[in-house]
C-alpha positions, 0 to 999 in steps of 0.5 A: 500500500502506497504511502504517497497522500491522496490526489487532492488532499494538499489543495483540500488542506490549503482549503481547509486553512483558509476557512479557518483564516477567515474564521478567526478574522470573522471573529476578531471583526466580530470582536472589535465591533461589537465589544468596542461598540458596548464600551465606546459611545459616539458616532465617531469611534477613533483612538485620538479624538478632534475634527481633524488636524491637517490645514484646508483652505481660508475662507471667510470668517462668519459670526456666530457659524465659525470657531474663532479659535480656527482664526487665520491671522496671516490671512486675516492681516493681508486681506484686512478681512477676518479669515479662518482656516478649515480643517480636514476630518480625521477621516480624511486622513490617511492611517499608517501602521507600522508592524513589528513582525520580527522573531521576537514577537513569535512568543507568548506564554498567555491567551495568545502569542504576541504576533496574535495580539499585534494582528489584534491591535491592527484589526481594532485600528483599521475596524475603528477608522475604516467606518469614516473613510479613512485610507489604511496602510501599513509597514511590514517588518519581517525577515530582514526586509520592509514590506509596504502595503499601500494605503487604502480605503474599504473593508476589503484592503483592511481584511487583505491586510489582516490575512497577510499579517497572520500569513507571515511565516515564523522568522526561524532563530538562524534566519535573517535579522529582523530591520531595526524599527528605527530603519522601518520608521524612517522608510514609513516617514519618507512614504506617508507625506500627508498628516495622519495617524500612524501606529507603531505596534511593537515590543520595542525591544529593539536598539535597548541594549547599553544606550542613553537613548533606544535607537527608535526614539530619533526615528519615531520623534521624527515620525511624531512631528507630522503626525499624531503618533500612537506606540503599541507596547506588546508584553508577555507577562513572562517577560515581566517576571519569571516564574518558578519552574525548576530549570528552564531552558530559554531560547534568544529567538533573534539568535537561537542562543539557549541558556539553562536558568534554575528558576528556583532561585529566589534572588535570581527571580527578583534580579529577573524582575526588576531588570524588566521593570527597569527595561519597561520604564526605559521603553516607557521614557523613550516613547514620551520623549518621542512623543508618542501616546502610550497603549500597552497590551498584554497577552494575559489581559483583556485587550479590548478594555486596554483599547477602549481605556485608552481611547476614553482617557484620550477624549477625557485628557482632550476634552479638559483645559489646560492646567491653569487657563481658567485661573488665568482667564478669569485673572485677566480677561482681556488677555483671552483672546483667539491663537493665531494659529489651528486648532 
């Protein structure tokens, strides 16, 4: 009896693959809107709040229609003619991601691996901005190379956009290095010339080793002076804290480099954690000063919640007063008069 498969049987299970690819979109689809849609109120649902941000045309001011706040004053002195400045909507705007594919991102101890949680933020990026019209493109880093996906609209790019994330082949520890995220986000600077959202999904593990600065930090303080930025910090709470297992035998998976740990170490475990700790508060730091919003989602957590915590703090931190304006306001009235410059 031939042990050669059955004619057929190869297509069959390609087949086979792909239904349960599309499946598992169906019910990350499924997930984000309809959890997101009971734990957000609003007719727009989007991760930075605002009418927009990028400057459209002058036109004239009219009273009791126009913010005077939107004031162009540049215009408004040549014309002797009040003027404002429109603003695009954010819908209008074109959307970046800007994916870590890399081998670090192939683990996970927890409800999934980090890749999984990477696709994940994706899908509630591209769910939550598709339904306004916004145009969805991403950076691919993977296999030593950087692939682009062109920016798009419509829920057809953004599910062939998931299918070619979860599609990407695991980097094997031999295999090519993964680009710096730093080289990645300046290709992406370089592509995305109109202001928009872009969203960095990684572990930002990249570039930490010995340095004052990540070597990210320059590349994404670059990225975040056009456009809002927005880091998605991906974490296993293994790598957060060890736990005690006897010996473990752990595995680099961007040099396949193995070492045997005796877990059962106590004060090993404590060094463990706080040098975690201290490489989370670097990442964290680094991420501030390049000014970027900070979204952290972890494998063993809810990540739905995270998002949706995090969107409602951008609206509460957006919808509150400057620190101190109300006071100074009410001190010296006359000084409250519109900026001169968008809103």
């Amino acid at each position: 009896m031939s042990g050669r498969p059955a004619t057929g049987a190869a297509p069959r299970a390609a087949h086979a693959d792909d239904l349960l690819a599309e499946r598992a979109l169906r019910r990350l689809e499924l997930t984000v809107v309809r959890r997101l849609d009971g734990l957000l109120h609003g007719d727009y649902l989007g991760l930075f709040p605002g009418p927009g941000s990028e400057p459209a045309e002058a036109r004239e001011y009219v009273p009791g229609s126009d913010d005077v706040r939107r004031m162009d004053w540049n215009v408004t002195a040549r014309t002797t003619v009040p003027h404002v400045r429109d603003l695009t909507a954010d819908r209008e705007l074109e959307t970046w991601t800007l994916v870590d594919a890399t081998a670090s991102m192939d683990f996970g101890t927890a409800r999934m691996e980090k890749r999984d949680l990477a696709v994940a933020a994706v899908a509630a990026v591209g769910f939550l901005t598709a339904r306004t019209g916004n145009r969805l493109g991403a950076f691919l880093a993977h296999g030593g190379t950087v692939r682009s996906i062109p920016a798009q609209t419509g829920r057809t790019a953004l599910l062939g956009l998931l299918r070619q994330l979860r599609s990407l082949p695991r980097t094997p520890p031999t295999g090519p290095a993964g680009p710096p995220l730093g080289t990645v986000a300046d290709a992406l600077r370089r592509a995305a010339r109109r202001p928009g959202l872009v969203v960095v999904v990684s572990d930002f593990l990249d570039g930490l080793h010995d340095q004052d600065a990540p070597a990210w930090e320059l590349p994404l303080r670059r990225l975040a002076t056009r456009h809002q930025l927005l880091a998605v910090e991906v974490v296993d709470p293994r790598e957060l804290d060890l736990p005690d297992v006897g010996l473990l035998t752990v595995v680099d998976p961007e040099t396949g480099r193995r070492r045997e740990v005796a877990t059962a170490s106590r004060r090993l475990r404590e060094r463990y954690r706080l040098a975690a700790q201290a490489r989370h508060d670097a990442i964290r730091a680094a991420l501030r000063r390049a000014g970027a919003a900070h979204l952290l989602l972890r494998t063993d957590q809810d990540w739905v919640r995270a998002i949706a915590r995090h969107v409602t703090t951008q609206r509460r931190l957006a919808a509150a007063p400057p620190a101190g304006a109300a006071a100074r306001t009410h001190a010296r009235p006359w000084s409250a008069r519109p900026s001169g410059g968008t809103a």
